[in-house]
N, C-alpha and C positions, 0 to 999 in steps of 0.2 A: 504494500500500500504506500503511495504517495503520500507522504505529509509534512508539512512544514516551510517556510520562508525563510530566509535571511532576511535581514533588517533593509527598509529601501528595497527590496525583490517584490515583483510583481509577475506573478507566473499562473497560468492556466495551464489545467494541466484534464484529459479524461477524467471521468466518472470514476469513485472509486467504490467496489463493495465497501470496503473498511469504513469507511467514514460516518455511516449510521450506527454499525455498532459501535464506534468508537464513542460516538455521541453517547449510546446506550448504558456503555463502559461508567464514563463520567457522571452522567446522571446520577449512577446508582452512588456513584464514589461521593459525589456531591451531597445527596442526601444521608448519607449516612454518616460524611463531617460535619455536616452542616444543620442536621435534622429540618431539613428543609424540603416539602412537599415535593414528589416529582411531579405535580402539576402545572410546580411554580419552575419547572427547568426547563426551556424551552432549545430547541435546534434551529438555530438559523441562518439567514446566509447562503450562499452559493449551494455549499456541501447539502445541506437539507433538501435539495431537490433532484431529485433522479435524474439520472442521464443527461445535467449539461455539465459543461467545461466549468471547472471552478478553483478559483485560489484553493490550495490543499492547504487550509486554515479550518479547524472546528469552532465554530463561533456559538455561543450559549451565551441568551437572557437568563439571570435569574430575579424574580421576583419578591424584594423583600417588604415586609409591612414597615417599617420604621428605618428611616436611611441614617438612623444614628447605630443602629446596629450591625451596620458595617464593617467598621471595625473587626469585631467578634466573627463575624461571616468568614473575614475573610485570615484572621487566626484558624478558627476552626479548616480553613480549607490550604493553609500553608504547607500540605503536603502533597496537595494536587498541582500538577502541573500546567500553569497558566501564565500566560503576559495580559496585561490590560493594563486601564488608569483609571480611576476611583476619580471623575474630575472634580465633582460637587465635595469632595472631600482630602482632592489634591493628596491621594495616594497611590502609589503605585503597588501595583500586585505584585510583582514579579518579575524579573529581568532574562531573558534568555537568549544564547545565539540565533537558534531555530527552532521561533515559538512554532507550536501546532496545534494551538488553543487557546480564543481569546472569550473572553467574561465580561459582560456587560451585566449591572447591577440595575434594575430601576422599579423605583418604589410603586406598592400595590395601593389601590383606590379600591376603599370599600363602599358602598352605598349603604 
């Protein structure tokens, strides 16, 4: 399986089996650091859709009720493997050569 970027790389690349389970992988990884619904873990981005060309980047929303709880989120998840940037909170996740999974946090709206 194809996965990953160097920093400044922009590459398409075929369709990959891997890339959903690898979604699936992380999910599970996610909620069980994080005790975080997998309803609230979403796949998105290129990868999420069958059969076209896409950055070999896994890109995942998670949805959290409270964006001061970030923080904790994202202790509980420092052993998963991610790059992003926490901006509303001017943090960064994670630094890596060749990220292959980026985390985007954004807060849940209850009615």
């Amino acid at each position: 399986m194809i996965l990953g970027l160097k920093k400044g790389e922009i590459n398409l690349v075929e369709p990959q089996v891997g890339w959903i389970e690898e979604f699936h992988k992380t999910q599970k990884e996610i909620h069980r650091a994080a005790r975080i619904a997998v309803t609230r873990i979403e796949h998105i981005g290129s990868t999420s859709i069958k059969g076209i060309k896409a950055k070999p980047m896994i890109d995942f929303v998670v949805g959290v009720e409270d964006i001061h709880h970030v923080p904790a989120f994202l202790k509980s998840c420092g052993i998963l493997d991610f790059t992003g940037y926490v901006s509303s909170l001017k943090m960064r996740l994670c630094s890596r050569d060749l990220p292959i999974k980026h985390l985007m946090l954004k807060p849940i709206l209850f009615i």
